[in-house]
TORKOL-4160 file (C-alpha; in steps of 0.2 Angstrom, whole numbers, padded with zeros to 4 digits, m for minus):
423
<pt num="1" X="0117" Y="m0264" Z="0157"/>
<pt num="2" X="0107" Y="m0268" Z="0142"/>
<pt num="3" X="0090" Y="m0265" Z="0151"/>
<pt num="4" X="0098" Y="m0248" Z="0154"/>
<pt num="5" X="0104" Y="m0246" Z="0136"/>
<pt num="6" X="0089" Y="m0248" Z="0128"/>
<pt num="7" X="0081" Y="m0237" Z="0141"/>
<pt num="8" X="0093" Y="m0224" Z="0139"/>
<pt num="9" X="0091" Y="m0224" Z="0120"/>
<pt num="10" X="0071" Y="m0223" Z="0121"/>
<pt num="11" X="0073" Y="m0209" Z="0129"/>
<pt num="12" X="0085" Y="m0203" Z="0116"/>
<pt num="13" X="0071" Y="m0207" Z="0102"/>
<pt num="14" X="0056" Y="m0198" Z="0113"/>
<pt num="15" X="0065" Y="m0181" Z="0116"/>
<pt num="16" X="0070" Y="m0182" Z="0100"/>
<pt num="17" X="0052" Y="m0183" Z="0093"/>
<pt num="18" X="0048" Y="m0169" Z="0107"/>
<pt num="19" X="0060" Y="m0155" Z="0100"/>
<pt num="20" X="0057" Y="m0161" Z="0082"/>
<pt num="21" X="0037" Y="m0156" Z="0088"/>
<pt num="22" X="0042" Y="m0142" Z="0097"/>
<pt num="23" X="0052" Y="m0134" Z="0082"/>
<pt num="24" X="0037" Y="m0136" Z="0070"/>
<pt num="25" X="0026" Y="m0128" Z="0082"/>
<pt num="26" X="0036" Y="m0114" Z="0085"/>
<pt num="27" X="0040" Y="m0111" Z="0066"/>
<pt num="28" X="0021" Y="m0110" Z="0066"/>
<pt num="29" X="0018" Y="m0096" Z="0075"/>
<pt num="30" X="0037" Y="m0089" Z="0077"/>
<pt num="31" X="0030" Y="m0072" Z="0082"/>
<pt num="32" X="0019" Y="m0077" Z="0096"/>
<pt num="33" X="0033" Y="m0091" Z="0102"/>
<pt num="34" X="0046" Y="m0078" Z="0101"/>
<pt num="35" X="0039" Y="m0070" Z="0116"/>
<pt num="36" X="0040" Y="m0053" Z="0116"/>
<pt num="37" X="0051" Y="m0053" Z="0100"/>
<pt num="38" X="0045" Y="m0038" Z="0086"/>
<pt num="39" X="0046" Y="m0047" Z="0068"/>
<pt num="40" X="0046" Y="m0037" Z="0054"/>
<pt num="41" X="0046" Y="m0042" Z="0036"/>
<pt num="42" X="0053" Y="m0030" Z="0023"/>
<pt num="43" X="0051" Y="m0032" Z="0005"/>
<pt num="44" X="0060" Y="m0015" Z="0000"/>
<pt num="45" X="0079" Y="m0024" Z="m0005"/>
<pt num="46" X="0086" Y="m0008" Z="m0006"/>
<pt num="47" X="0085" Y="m0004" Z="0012"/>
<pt num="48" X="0087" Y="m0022" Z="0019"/>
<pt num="49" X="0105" Y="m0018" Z="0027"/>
<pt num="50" X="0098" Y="0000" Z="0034"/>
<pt num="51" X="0082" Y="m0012" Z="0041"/>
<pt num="52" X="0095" Y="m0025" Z="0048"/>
<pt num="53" X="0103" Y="m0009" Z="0059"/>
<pt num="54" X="0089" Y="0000" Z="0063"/>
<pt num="55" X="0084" Y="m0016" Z="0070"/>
<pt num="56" X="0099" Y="m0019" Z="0081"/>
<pt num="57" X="0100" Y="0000" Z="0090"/>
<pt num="58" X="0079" Y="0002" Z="0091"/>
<pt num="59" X="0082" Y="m0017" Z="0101"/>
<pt num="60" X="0096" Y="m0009" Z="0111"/>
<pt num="61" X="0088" Y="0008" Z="0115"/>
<pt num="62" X="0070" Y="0002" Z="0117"/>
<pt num="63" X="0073" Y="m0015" Z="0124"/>
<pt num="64" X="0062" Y="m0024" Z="0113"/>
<pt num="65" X="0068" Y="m0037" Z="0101"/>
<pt num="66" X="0066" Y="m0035" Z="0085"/>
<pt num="67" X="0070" Y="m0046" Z="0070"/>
<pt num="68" X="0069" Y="m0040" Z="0052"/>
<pt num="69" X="0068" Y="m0054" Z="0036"/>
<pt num="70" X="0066" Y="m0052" Z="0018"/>
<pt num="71" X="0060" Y="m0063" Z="0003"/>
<pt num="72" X="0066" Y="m0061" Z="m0017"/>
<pt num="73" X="0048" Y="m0070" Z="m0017"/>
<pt num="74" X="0033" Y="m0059" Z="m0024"/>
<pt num="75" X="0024" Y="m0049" Z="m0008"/>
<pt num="76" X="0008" Y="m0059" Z="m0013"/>
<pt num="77" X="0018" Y="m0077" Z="m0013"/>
<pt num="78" X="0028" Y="m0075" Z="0001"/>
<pt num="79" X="0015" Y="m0068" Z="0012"/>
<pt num="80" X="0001" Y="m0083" Z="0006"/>
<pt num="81" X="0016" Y="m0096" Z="0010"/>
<pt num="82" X="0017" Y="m0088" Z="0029"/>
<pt num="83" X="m0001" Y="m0089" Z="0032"/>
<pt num="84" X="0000" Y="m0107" Z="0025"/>
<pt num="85" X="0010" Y="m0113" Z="0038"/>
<pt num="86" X="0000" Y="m0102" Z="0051"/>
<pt num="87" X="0019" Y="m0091" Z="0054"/>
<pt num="88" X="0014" Y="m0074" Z="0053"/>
<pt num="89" X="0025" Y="m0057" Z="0053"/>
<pt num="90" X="0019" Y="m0046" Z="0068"/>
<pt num="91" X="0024" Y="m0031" Z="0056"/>
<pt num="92" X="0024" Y="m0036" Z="0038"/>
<pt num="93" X="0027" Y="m0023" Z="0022"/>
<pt num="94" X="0020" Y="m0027" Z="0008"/>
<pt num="95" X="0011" Y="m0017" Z="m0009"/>
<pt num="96" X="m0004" Y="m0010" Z="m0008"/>
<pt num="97" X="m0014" Y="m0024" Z="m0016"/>
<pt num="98" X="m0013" Y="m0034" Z="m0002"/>
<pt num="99" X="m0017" Y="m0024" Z="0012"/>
<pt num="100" X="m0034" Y="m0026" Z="m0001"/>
<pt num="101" X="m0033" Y="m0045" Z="m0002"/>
<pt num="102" X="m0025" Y="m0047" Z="0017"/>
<pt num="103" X="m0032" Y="m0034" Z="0026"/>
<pt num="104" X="m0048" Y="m0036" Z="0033"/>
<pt num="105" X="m0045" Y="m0054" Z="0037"/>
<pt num="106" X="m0027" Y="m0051" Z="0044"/>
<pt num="107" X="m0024" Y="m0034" Z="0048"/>
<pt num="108" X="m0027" Y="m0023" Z="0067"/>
<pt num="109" X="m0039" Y="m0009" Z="0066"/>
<pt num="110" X="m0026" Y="0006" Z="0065"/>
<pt num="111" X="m0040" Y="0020" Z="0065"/>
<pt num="112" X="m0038" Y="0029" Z="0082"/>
<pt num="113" X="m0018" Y="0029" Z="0080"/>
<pt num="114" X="m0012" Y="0048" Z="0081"/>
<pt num="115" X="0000" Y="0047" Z="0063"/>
<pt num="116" X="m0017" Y="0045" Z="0054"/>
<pt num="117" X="m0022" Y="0062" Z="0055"/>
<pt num="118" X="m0004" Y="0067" Z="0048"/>
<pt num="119" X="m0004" Y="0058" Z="0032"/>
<pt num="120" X="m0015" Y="0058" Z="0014"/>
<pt num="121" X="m0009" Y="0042" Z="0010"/>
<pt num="122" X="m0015" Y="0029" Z="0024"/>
<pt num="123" X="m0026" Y="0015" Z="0017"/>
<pt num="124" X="m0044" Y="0011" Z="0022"/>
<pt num="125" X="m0054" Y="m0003" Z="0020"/>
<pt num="126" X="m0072" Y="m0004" Z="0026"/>
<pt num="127" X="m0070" Y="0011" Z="0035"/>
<pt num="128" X="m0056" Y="0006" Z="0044"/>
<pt num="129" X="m0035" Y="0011" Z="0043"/>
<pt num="130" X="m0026" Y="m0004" Z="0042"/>
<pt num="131" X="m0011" Y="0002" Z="0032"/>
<pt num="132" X="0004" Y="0014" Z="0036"/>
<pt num="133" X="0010" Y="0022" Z="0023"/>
<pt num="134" X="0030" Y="0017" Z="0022"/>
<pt num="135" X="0035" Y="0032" Z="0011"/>
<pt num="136" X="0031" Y="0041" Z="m0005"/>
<pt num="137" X="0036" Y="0036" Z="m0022"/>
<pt num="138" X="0034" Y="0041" Z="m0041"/>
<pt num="139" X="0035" Y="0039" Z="m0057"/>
<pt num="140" X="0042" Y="0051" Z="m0072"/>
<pt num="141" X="0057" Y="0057" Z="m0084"/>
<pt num="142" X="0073" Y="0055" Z="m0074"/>
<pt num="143" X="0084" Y="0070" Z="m0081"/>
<pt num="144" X="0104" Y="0075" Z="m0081"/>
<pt num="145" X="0103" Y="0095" Z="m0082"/>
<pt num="146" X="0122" Y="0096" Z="m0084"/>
<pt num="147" X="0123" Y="0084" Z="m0098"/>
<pt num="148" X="0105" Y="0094" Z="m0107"/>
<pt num="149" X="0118" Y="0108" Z="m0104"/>
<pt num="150" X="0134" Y="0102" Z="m0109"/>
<pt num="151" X="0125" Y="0097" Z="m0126"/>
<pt num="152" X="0113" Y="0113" Z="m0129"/>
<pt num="153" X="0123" Y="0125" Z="m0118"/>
<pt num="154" X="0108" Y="0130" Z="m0109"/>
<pt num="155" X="0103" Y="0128" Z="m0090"/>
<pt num="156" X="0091" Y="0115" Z="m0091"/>
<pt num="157" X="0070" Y="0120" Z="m0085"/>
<pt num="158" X="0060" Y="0103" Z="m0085"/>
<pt num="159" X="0047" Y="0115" Z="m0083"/>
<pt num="160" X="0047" Y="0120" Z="m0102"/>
<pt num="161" X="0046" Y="0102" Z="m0109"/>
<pt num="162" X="0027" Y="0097" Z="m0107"/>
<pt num="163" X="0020" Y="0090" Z="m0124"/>
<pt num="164" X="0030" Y="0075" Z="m0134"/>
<pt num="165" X="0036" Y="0088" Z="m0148"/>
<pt num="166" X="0043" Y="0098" Z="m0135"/>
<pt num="167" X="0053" Y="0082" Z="m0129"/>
<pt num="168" X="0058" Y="0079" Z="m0147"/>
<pt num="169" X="0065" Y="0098" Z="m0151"/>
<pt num="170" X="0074" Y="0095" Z="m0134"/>
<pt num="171" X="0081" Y="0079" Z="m0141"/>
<pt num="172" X="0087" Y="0086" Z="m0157"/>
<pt num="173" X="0093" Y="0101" Z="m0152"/>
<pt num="174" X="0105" Y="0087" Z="m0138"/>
<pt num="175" X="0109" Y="0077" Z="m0152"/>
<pt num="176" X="0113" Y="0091" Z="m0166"/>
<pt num="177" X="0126" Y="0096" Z="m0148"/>
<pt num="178" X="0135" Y="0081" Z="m0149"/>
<pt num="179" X="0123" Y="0066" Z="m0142"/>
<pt num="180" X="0113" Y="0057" Z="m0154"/>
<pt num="181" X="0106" Y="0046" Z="m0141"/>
<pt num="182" X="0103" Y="0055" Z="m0128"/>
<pt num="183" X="0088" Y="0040" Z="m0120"/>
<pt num="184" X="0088" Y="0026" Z="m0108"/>
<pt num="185" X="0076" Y="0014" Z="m0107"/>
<pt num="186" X="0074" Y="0000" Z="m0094"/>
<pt num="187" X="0069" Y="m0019" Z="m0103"/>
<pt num="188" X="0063" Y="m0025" Z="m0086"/>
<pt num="189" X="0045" Y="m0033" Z="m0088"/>
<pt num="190" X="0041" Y="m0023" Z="m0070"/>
<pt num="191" X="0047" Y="m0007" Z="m0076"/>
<pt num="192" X="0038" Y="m0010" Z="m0094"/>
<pt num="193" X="0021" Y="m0019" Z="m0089"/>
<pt num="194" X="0018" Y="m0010" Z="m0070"/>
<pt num="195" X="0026" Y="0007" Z="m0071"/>
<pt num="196" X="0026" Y="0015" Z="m0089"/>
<pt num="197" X="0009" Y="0007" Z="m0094"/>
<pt num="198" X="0002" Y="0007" Z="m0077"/>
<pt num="199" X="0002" Y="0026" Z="m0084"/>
<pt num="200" X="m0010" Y="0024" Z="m0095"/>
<pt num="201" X="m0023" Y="0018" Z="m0078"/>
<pt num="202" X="m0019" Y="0032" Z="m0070"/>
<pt num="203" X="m0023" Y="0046" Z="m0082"/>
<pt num="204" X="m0039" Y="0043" Z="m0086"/>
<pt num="205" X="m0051" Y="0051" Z="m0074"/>
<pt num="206" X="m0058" Y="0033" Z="m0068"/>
<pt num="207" X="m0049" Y="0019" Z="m0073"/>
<pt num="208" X="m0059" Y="0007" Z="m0067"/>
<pt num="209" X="m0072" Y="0012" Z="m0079"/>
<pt num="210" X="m0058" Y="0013" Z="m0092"/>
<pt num="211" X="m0053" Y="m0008" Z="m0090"/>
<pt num="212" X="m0070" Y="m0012" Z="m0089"/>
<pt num="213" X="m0072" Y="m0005" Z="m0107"/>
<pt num="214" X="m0057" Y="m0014" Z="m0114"/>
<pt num="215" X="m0062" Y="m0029" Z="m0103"/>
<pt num="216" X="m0082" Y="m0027" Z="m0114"/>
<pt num="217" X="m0078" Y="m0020" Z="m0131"/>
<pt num="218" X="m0084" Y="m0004" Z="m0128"/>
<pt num="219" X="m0067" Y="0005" Z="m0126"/>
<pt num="220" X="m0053" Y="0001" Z="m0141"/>
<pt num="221" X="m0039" Y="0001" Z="m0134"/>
<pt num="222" X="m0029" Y="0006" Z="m0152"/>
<pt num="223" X="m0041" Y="0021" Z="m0151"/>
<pt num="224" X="m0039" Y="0028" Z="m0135"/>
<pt num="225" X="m0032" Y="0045" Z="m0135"/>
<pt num="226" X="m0022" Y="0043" Z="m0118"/>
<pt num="227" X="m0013" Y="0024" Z="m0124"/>
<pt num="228" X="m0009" Y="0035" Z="m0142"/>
<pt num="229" X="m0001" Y="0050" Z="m0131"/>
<pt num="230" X="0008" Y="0041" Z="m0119"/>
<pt num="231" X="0013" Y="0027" Z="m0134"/>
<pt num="232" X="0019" Y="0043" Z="m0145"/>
<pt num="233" X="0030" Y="0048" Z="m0132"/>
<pt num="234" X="0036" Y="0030" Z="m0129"/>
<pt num="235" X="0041" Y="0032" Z="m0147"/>
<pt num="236" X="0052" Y="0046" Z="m0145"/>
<pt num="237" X="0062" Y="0037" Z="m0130"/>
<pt num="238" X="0063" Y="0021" Z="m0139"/>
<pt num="239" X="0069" Y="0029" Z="m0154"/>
<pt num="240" X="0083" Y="0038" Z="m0145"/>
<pt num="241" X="0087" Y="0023" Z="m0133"/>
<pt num="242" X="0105" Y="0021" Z="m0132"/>
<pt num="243" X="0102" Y="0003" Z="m0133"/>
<pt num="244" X="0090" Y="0004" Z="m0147"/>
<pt num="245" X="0099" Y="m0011" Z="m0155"/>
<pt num="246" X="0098" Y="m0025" Z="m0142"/>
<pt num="247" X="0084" Y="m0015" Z="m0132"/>
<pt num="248" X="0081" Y="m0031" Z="m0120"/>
<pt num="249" X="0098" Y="m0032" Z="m0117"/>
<pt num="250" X="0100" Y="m0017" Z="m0108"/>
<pt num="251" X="0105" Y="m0019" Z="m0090"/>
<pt num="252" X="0096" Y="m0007" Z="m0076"/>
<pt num="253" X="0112" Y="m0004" Z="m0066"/>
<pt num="254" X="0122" Y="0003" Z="m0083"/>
<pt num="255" X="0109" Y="0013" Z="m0088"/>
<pt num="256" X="0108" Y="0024" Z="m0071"/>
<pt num="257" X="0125" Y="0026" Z="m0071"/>
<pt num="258" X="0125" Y="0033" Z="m0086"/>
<pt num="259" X="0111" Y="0044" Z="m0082"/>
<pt num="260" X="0119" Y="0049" Z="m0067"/>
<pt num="261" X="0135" Y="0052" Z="m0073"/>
<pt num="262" X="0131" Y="0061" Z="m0088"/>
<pt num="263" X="0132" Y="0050" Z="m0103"/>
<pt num="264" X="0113" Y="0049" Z="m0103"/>
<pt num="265" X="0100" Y="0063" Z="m0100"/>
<pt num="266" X="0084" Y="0055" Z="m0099"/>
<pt num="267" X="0077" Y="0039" Z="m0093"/>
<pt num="268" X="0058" Y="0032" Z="m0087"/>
<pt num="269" X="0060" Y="0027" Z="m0068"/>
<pt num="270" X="0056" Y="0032" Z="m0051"/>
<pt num="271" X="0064" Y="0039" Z="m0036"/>
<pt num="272" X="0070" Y="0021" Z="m0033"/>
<pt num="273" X="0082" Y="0022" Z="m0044"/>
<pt num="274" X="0093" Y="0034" Z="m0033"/>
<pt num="275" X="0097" Y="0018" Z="m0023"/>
<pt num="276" X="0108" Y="0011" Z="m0038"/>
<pt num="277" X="0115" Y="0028" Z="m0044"/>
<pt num="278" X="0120" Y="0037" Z="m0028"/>
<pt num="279" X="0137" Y="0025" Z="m0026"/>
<pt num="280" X="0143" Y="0032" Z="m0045"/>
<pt num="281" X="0150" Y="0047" Z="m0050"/>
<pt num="282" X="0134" Y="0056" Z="m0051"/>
<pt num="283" X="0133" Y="0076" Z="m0059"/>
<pt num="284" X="0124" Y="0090" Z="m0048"/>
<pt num="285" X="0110" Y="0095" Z="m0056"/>
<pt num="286" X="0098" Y="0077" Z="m0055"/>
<pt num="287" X="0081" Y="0077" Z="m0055"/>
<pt num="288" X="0063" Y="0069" Z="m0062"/>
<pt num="289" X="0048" Y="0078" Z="m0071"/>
<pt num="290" X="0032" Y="0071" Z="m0075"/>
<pt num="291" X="0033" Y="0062" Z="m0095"/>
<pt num="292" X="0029" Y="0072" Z="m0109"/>
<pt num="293" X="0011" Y="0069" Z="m0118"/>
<pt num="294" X="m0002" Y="0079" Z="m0127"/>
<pt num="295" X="m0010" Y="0074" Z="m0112"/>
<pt num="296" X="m0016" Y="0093" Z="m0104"/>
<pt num="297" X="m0018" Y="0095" Z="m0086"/>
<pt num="298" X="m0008" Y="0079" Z="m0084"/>
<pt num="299" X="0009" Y="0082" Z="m0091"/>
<pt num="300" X="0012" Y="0092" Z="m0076"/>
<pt num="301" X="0010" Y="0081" Z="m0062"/>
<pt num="302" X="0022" Y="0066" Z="m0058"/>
<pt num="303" X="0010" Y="0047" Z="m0054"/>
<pt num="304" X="0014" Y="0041" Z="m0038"/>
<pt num="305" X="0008" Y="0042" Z="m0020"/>
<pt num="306" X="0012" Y="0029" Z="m0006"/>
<pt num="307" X="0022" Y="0018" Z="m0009"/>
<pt num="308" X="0023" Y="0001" Z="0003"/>
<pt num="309" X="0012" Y="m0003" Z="0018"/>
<pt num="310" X="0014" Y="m0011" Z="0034"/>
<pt num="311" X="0001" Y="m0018" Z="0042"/>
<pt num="312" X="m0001" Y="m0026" Z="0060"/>
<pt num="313" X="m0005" Y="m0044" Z="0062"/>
<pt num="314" X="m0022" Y="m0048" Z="0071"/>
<pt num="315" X="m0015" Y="m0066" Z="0077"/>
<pt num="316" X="m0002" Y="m0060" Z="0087"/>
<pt num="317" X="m0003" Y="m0056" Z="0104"/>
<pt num="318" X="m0011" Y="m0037" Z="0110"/>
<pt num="319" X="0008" Y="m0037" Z="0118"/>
<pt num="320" X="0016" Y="m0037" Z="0099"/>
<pt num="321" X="0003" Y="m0026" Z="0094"/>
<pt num="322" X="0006" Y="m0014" Z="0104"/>
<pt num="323" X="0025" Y="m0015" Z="0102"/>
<pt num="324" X="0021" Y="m0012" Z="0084"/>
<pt num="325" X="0013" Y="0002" Z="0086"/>
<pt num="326" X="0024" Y="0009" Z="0096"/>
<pt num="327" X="0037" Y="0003" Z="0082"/>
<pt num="328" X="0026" Y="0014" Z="0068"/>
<pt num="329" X="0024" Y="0030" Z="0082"/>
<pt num="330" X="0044" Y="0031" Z="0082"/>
<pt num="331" X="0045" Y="0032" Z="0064"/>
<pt num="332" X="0033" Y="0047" Z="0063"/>
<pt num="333" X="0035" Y="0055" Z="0079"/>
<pt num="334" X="0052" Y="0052" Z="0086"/>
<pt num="335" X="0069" Y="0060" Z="0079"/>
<pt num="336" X="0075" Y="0044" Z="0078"/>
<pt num="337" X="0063" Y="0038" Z="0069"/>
<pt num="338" X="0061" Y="0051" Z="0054"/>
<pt num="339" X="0082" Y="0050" Z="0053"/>
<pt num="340" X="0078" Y="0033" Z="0049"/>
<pt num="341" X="0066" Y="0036" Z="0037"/>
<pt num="342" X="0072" Y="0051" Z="0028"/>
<pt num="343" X="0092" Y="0050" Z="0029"/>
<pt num="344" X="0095" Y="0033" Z="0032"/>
<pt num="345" X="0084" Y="0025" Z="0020"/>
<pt num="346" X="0082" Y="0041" Z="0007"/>
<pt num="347" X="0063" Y="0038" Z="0008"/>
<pt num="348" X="0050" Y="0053" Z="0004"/>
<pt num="349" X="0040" Y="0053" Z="0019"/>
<pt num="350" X="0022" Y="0053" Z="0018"/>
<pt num="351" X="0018" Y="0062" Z="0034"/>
<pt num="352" X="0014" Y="0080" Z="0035"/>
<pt num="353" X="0023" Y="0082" Z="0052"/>
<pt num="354" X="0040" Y="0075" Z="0045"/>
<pt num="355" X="0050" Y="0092" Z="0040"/>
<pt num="356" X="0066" Y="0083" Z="0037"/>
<pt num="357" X="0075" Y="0088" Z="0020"/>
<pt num="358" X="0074" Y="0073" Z="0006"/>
<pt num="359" X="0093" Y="0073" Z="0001"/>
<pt num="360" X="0094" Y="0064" Z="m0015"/>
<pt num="361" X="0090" Y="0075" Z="m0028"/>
<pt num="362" X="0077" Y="0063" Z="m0038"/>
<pt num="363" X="0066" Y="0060" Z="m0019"/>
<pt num="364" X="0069" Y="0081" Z="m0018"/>
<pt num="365" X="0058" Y="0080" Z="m0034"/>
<pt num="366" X="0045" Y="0071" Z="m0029"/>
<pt num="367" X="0044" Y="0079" Z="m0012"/>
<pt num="368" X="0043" Y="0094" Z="m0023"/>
<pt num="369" X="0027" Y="0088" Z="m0036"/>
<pt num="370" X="0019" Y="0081" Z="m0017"/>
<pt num="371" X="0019" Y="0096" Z="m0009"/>
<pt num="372" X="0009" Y="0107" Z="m0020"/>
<pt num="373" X="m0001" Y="0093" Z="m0024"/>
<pt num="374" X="0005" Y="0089" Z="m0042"/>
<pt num="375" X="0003" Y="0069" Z="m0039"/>
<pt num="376" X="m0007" Y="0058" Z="m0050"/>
<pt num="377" X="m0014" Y="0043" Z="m0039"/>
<pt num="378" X="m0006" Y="0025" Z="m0040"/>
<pt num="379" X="m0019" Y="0013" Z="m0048"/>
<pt num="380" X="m0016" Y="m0001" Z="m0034"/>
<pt num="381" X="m0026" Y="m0014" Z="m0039"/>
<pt num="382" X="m0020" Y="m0023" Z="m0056"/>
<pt num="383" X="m0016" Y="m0041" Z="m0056"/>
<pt num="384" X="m0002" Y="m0052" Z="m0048"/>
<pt num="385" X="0001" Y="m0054" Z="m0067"/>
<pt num="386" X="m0002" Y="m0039" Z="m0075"/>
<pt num="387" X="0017" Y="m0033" Z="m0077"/>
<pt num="388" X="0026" Y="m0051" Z="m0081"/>
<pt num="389" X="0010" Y="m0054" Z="m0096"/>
<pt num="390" X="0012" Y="m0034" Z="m0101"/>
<pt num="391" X="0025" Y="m0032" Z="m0097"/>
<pt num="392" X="0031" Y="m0046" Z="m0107"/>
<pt num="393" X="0022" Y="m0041" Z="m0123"/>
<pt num="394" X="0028" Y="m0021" Z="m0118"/>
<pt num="395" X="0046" Y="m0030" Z="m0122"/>
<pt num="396" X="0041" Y="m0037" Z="m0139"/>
<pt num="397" X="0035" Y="m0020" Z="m0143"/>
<pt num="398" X="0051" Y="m0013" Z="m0136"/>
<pt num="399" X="0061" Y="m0024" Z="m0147"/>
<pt num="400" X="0052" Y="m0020" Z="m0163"/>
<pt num="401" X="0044" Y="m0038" Z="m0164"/>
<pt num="402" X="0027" Y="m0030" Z="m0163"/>
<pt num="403" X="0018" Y="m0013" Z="m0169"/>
<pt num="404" X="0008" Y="m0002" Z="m0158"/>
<pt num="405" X="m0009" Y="m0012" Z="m0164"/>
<pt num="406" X="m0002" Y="m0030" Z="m0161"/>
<pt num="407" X="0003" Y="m0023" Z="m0143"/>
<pt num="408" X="m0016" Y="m0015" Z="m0140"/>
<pt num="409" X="m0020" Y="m0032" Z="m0142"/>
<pt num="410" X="m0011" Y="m0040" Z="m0134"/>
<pt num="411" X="m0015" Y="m0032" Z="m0121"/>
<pt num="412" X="m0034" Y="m0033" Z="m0124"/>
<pt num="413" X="m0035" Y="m0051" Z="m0127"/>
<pt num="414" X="m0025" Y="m0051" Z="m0109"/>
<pt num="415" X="m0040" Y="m0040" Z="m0100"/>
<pt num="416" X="m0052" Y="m0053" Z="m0108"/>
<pt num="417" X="m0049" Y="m0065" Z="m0092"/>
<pt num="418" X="m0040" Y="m0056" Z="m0081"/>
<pt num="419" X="m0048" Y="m0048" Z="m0065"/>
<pt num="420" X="m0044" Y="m0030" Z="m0057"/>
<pt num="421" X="m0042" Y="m0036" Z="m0039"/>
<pt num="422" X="m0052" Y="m0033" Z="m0022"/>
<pt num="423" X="m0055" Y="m0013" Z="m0017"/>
């Protein structure tokens, strides 16, 4: 009886070491262990739950199982943990910048797919398509036409308002009707550091050329006429910033609701922020129109242009990959799909084919500036820390703790070690 005790709990202890093994191993390579299983990693929070049932009818419909996961982790972070413990996503969304830094180790060849010929916004590297444009996404001035009514007693034309003193007469003509602060600003380092300033990338003609002068000396950044434009106009915001008095303390959440809702008529964001402000008592007459600036010729195009990217992991088997490609093909090409995209999620799609209607009023604008070609490009490839060290230092200036010169060096001194990434 002993003999067969002992025995029995050997074989207790070796199974035990054989699924403890077997888990490891699988958790290395869930996607390739998972059989046939379509993994997915989405880093866009707002559309986690709509992901979570797309996933559950495409699994149903097209008998493929398909799993979606998400990560409050940075893209970069999260994705260089996977690849640590060799578990990669068979499809994986993620920002621009990496499909630069993981693409051409990582990512399938997506060149002879059909979707690429019906979309501007697919990335390349060394000649070859390895990202999917997700959607299309932009910066500007968030307005409220009713409450730029309700105060002026004129129907609101965004298209008037191109040059910083036509935001300010705007602004005191609002406040001389009964809001003195008409302006909401967002303290967020993200918002501060990788949207508004990113701006300042964007509209010079090559910004590459444009970093590497601040990076050498040969650019001042307190001179430069594109920082002084957009920084004058910042001025004009912050001076009129319902918060003005504990600026940092502003929460993102309030501040749309109030734009939404009317108490506010301007605030710096992106067609995002619809995700926050369609559950309030939102007004009619919503929109988004590039930011004012003596900046000609630019003052009339919103910045943006694809915005997140999935990619197809090369590790996985050429089952999965197909799967996923099937997966991205549905999106575009099936009705299914684009209902997903466009109604479902509220995204802009990027693909010419897609004739859906953008129903949210701040998407509508973008789909609007996109179609006649009035986008200025994204700047995809400042660094991991370029909006927390900016950003940060955009804050102080936000808060009054700094003048525009102290910022400009900040910012400089930040550029002195900090490298534009791979592209």
């Amino acid at each position: 009886m002993k003999k067969a005790l002992a025995m029995m709990l050997a074989l207790v202890m070796v199974l035990a070491l054989v699924a403890c093994g077997g888990g490891n191993s699988e958790g290395g390579n869930s996607s390739s262990a998972s059989g046939a299983t379509l993994t997915i990693f989405n880093s866009k929070m707002e559309i986690q739950s709509q992901m979570e049932e797309m996933a559950a009818q495409y699994s149903q419909e097209k008998g493929v199982p398909v799993e979606v996961y998400y990560s409050s982790d940075t893209v970069a972070a999260h994705m260089a943990t996977k690849y640590a413990s060799n578990d990669p996503y068979v499809l994986a969304m993620v920002d621009a910048k990496d499909v630069y830094s993981l693409g051409a180790e990582h990512a399938v060849d997506l060149s002879g797919e059909k979707w690429v010929g019906d979309t501007t916004q697919a990335i390349s590297v060394d000649g070859k398509v390895l990202g999917f444009p997700v959607c299309v996404e932009a910066r500007g001035l968030l307005y409220n036409g009713d409450a730029i009514k309700a105060a002026t007693g004129k129907d609101f034309d965004p298209s008037t308002i191109k040059t910083t003193a036509d935001l300010q007469a705007l602004i005191n003509e609002i406040a001389a009707g009964g809001m003195a602060l008409p302006v909401g600003l967002q303290k967020e380092d993200w918002s501060l550091g990788a949207h508004y300033f990113a701006e300042i990338y964007e509209l010079h003609d090559d910004p590459d050329a444009f970093i590497a002068g601040i990076k050498d000396g040969s650019i001042k950044l307190a001179d430069d006429k594109v920082f002084n434009a957009m920084m004058d106009t910042f001025d004009v915001l912050k001076e009129y910033n319902y918060a003005k008095e504990a600026p940092t303390s502003a929460e993102r959440e309030v501040t749309e609701m109030k734009l939404a809702e009317g108490d506010l008529c301007f605030k710096f964001g992106g067609n995002w922020d619809w995700s926050n402000m369609v559950d309030t008592d939102y007004t009619e007459n919503l929109g988004m129109m590039p930011v004012p600036s003596d900046l000609d010729g630019y003052n009339t195009k919103l910045v943006g242009g694809g915005s997140k990217y999935f990619y197809i992991d090369n590790g996985v088997s050429e089952e999965l990959q197909q799967a996923a490609k099937d997966f991205l093909n549905w999106l575009v090409y099936e009705a299914d799909g684009q209902d997903f995209l466009v109604n479902k999620c509220s995204l802009v799609p990027a693909f010419s084919n897609i004739t859906l209607s953008v129903s949210d009023p701040l998407g509508a604008s973008v789909k609007s500036y996109a179609d006649k070609g009035a986008l200025v490009g994204n700047y995809n490839y400042l660094p991991d820390d370029h909006y927390a060290k900016v950003g940060a230092s955009f804050q102080k200036y936000l808060a009054g703790e700094t003048d525009r010169a102290g910022f400009a060096q900040e910012v400089t001194e930040y550029w002195a070690t900090a490298e534009v990434g791979a592209h």
